[in-house]
Every structure is written in structure tokens, then in C-alpha cells.
N, C-alpha and C positions, 0 to 999 in steps of 0.2 A: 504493500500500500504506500503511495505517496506523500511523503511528509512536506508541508510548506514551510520556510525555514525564512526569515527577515535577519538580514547580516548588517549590522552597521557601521562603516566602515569598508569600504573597496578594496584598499588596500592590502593589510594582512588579511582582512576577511576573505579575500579571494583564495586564498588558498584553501580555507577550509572550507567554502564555495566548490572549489575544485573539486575535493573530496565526496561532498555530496550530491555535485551531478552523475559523477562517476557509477555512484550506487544507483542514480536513476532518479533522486527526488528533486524537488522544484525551489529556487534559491530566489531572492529578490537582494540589489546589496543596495544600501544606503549611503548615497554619495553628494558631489556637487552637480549643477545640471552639465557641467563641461565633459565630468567624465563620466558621468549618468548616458548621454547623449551619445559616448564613444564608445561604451559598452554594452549598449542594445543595436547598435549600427556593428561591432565586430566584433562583441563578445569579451573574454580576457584569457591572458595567454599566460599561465605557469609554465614557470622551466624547473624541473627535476634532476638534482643528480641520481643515477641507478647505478648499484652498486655491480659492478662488472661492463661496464656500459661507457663508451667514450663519451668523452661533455654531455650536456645536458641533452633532455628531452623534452619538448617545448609539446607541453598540452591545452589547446586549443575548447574551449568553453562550447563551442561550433559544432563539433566532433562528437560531446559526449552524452548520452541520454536523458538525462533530467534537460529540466529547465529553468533559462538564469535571463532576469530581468534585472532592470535597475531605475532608480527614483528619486529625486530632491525628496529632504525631509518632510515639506509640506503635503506631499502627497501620500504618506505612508499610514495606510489606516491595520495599527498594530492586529487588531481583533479578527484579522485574515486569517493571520500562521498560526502554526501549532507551533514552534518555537523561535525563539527572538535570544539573536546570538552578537553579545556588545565585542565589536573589532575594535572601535575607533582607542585612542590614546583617551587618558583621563580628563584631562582639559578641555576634547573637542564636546565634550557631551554638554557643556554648559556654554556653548557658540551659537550665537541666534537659528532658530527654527528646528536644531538639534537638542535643545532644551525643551522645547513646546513638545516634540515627539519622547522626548524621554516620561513626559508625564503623562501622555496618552498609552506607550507600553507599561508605565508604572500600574494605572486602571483598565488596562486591557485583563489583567489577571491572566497572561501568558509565562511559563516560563521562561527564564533566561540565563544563558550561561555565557558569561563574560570568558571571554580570552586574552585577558589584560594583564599586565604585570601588577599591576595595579589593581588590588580586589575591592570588588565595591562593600560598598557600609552595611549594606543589608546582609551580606555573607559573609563577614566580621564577624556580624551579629549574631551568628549559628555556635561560632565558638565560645564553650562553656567559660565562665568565669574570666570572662573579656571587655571590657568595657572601650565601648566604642566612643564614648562623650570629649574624650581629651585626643582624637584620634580624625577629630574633621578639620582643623586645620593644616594638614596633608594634605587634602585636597583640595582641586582650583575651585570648586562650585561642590558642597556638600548638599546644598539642596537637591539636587536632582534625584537624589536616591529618596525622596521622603515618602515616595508614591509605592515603592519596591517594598513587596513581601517579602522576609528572609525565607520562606519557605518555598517559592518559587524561586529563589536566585538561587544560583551556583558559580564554580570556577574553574578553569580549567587552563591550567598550568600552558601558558606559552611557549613550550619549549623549543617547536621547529624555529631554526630561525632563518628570516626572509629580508626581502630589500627590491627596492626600485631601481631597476640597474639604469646607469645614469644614459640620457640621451635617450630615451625611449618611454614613447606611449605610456598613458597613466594607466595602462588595461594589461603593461607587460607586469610579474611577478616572478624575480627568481627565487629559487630557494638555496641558501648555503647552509643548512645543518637541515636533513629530511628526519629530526627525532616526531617523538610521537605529541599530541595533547592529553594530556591526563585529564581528566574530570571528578569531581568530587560527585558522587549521585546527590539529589535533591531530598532535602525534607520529607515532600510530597512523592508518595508510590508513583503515580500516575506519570509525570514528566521525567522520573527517573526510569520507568518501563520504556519510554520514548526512546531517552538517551544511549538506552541501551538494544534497543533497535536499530538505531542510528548506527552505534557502533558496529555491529554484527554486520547491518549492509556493506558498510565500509571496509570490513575488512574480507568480501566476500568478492569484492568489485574488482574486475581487471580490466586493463586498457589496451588495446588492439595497437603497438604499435610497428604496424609495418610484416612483422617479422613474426605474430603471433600473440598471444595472448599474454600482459606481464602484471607484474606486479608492484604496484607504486608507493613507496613510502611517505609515512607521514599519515599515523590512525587516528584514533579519538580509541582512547581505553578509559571505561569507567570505573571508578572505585567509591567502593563503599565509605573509606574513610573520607571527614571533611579536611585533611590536612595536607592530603598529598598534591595538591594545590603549591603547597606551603615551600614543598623542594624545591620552587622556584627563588624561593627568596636568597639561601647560603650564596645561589651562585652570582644573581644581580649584586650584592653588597660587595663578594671579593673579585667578579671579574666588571659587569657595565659600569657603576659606577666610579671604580678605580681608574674607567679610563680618563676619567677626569682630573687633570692637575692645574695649578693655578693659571697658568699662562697657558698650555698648550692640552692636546689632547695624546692616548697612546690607544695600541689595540688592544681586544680583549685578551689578545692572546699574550702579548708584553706586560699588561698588568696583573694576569694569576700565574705566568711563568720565569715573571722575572725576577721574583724574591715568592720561590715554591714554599719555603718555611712558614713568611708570614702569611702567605695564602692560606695555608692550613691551618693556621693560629683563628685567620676571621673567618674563615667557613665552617669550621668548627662554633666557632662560640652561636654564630647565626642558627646553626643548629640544633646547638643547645636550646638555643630561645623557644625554636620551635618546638623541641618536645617538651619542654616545661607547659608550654599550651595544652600539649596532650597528644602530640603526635609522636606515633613509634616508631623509632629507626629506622624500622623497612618501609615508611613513606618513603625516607629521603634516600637519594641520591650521596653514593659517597664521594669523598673530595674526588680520590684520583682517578674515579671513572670521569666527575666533572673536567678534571684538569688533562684528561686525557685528549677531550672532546674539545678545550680551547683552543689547539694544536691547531685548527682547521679556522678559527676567526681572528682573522688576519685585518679586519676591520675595527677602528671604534664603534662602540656602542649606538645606538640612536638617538640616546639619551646625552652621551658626549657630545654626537653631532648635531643634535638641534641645538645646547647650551653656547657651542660657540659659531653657530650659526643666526645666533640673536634670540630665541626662543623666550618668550614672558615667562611662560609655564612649560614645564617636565614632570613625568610620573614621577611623585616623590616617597616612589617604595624606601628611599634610604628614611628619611622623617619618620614614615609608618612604623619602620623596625627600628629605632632610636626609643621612639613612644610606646611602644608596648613594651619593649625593654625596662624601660622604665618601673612601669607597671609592677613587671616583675622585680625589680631590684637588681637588673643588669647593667652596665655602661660598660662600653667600647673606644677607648683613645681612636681606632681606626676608623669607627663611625663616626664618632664626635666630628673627624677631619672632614672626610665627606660631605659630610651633611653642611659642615662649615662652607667646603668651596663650592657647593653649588649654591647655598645662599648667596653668596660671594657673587657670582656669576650671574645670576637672577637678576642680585640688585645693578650690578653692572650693565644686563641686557634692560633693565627699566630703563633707568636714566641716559641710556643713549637714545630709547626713539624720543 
């Protein structure tokens, strides 16, 4: 059966867009009218690394059995889909008419699982003995979540990672790390039996390329636990935003391999943090399978490069994990600095427009 699925965000959402045309279901993604308009006229183009396979494999939106539209925010009447999947970064969600929709899927009563590094308030608010009150100044616009059920939100660990290869169409997508998304299942039975349809389709789907039927990475696996979400955070604090230094920027891969020691000093304690919340070991991700897999991001962060790109606003996962730290009676000299130079950088990017 056909699941309708509202992506917001073109961008990284296209990827997970990709995913589920593949399986055969129906994608709508939510964009500006420029590249709304460029991607119901040619669709959008993922490129795949495959493991045994020279360069990429460029999968074409055109090609594959579901169906994929696209739509300015104004148009988008939530109460269509059967689920509503937030791409966009943290900040865009509070940017005119992206705001007005965020409160029509908040009373659509639709689920929604965010693919954000950046987890929303209302899936905060699932974790036991967590107080989310000292924890909305993180974010660029906290109201937006006011309308959001934490029983109907979820989260689902960002981990492939992607990028806009430069010089090309807002409709191209590559991908440089094909890992998986993890999913935390929902509160509610109901959108978590969904979830986990989704996933089975996906993982059930092959792509005809050329030469026979293959197999493309890059799934949605769900988990019972609400934490495993959470393995995202060791690696943003000791690799994205290290790539951040006062003057200039590094890659992720020179910032968790160029002093391996104290990488394992901060991804460690980040970890701690997280099972003192209540997460088990076997959520997370250990360092050296992480630092294994930086070998391969040869790029700064996104986070680096919008900060010294002029950027107002960045997902400020480092704040987030500073403050519930706190909470707990944790501090981090290595956070504290972070957290330091991109305030630093913030106020910097203000005062120049």
C-alpha cells in the first residue's frame, strides 16, 4: 500500500525522498518556488557511492516508481500525508510561511520524524527526567514546536552524510558517507507500525541499474529505544563542530584525527552524558568505528561552513549538550571552547550585515 510522505526541506530530504520512491511510495518535498518549479519540470538527481562500483551512481527521481512532487510552503495542506518528515536545518523552520506550515502540521495531528541534528522540543520531551525549560534558548525560534505532540514526534539520527556539489542544479544531491538513519519508534503504536513498514519497503527495494538489479545504501532502521537518536551527538561535538577554530575553519576528518587522544577524551564524556539520560551502550556508536569512518570527510562540516560563510543562525547541538550537561552536573573545558567560538562567530556574523 502507498504511503504519502511530506519532506520538508529538498535538500537533505531528497535523499530520503530517494529512498522512498525506490520502495514505490508517493513523496511531496517542501521547498522555494525556484527549486519547487525545477523539480516537478526534472525531478532530482542523487548520486550514490556502491561499494564495489567505480564513482558514483547518479539516481534519477524520473526512473523510479513512487511519486515525487514539490511545493512552496503556502501550499502545503499537512492533513494529506500519513507522515510528515522535518529535512530542513533548525532555523529555517521559523523563516516566513515555513513557520505558518509548521503550525498547520503541529494540528494536523500527523506524525513526524525529524532528520535533524538538531532534535526538536517535543522529542526532548519523551526523555524521562529531562527538563526541556532551560533548553529553548538553543534554538533560533522555540515556538514553532508549541503545536507538536511529543507522542507523535520522533528522531532519526542523520547519519548519511550529503552535500550540494558545487556548480550544479538545486535538484543535484550527492552523497559522501551512504550510512544508515536510525529512528527512534514513536510513543504512539500506530505511526510506529508505519515506520516500520517504511523501513521493510526500503530495505526490500532495488534499482535497475543498467546491468541488473542492485542494491543501494543508505536505510531507515527502527529502534525501539528513544536514544539511539542520541549516537549522533559524541560524534557532532568531537568531529562538526571542532571544525570550527577562531579564524579559520578544518575538516572533519583533521579535527577527530589530528589529536586521536583528545578525540577520545570528548567523545567519551558526550557519551557519558548520554547514558546518564538512560541510554545503553549498545545505542551508541563506538569512538573508533566513528573515527574510523572520518577517514572518508575530507570536508568541513556544514555547520563550519555556513558560520564562516556569514550565517545568523546554526544548529546549536553544541548549547543543547552544554545544557543538559549541566542538568546533570557535567562541564567540559572542550565544550565550554566550542560553544565559546561559535558564539564568537554568531556575534561576529551579526554585526557585519
Amino acid at each position: 500500500m502507498k504511503t504519502n510522505v511530506l519532506i520538508l526541506g529538498a535538500s537533505y530530504g531528497s535523499l530520503f525522498s530517494t529512498k522512498l520512491l525506490m520502495a514505490g511510495h508517493s513523496v511531496s518535498l517542501v521547498c522555494t518556488k525556484g527549486t519547487a518549479d525545477l523539480i516537478n519540470r526534472e525531478g532530482t538527481v542523487v548520486r550514490f557511492p556502491i561499494r564495489g562500483r567505480e564513482g558514483l551512481l547518479d539516481i534519477s527521481s524520473k526512473g523510479l516508481p513512487g511519486e515525487l512532487s514539490a511545493s512552496t510552503p503556502e501550499d502545503v495542506h499537512p492533513g494529506k500525508f500519513d507522515l510528515i518528515v522535518l529535512g530542513m536545518q533548525e532555523a529555517q523552520y521559523g523563516s516566513p510561511g515555513v513557520r505558518e506550515l509548521m503550525g498547520r502540521v503541529g494540528q494536523s495531528r500527523k506524525p513526524c520524524l525529524a532528520i535533524m541534528n538538531m532534535p526538536p522540543l517535543p522529542y526532548l520531551k519523551r526523555i524521562p527526567g529531562l527538563s526541556t525549560d532551560s533548553l529553548v534558548g538553543c534554538y533560533a525560534d522555540p515556538g514553532v514546536w508549541d503545536g507538536f505532540d511529543p507522542k507523535l514526534t520522533s528522531l532519526a539520527s542523520p547519519d548519511p552524510q550529503a552535500f550540494r556539489p558545487p556548480d550544479e542544479p538545486k535538484n543535484v544531491l550527492q552523497v559522501g558517507l551512504p550510512t544508515n538513519f536510525k529512528a527512534a519508534r514513536f510513543e504512539a503504536e500506530e505511526p510506529t507500525a508505519l515506520l516500520r513498514k517504511l523501513e521493510a519497503d526500503i530495505e526490500r527495494a532495488r534499482f535497475d541499474a543498467g546491468t541488473g538489479f542492485i542494491e543501494i545504501p543508505v536505510k531507515l532502521k527502527v529502534h525501539d529505544s528513544i536514544f539511539v537518536p542520541l549516537a549522533k551527538w559524541p560524534m557532532l561535538i568531537t568531529g562538526n563542530y571542532r571544525c570550527i577554530r577562531k579564524d579559520d575553519m578544518i575538516s572533519i576528518k583533521d579535527a577527530v584525527l589530528g589529536d586521536v587522544g583528545k578525540s577520545r577524551e570528548i567523545y567519551e564524556w558526550v557519551s557519558k552524558l548520554c547514558t546518564g539520560l538512560g541510554a545503553d551502550t549498545g545505542d551508541l556508536v563506538p569512538f573508533d568505528k566513528y573515527a574510523n569512518a572520518t577517514e572518508g570527510l575530507g570536508k568541513p562540516s556544514s555547520a563550519a561552513r555556513a558560520l564562516f560563510g556569514g550565517a545568523a543562525n546554526i544548529e546549536r547541538v553544541d548549547c543543547l549538550v552544554r545544557r543538559i550537561a549541566v542538568q546533570k552536573g557535567l562541564q567540559s573545558n572542550a565544550l565550554d571552547e566550542i560553544v565559546t567560538l561559535v558564539d564568537q562567530r554568531l556575534t561576529k556574523n551579526l554585526a557585519a550585515r
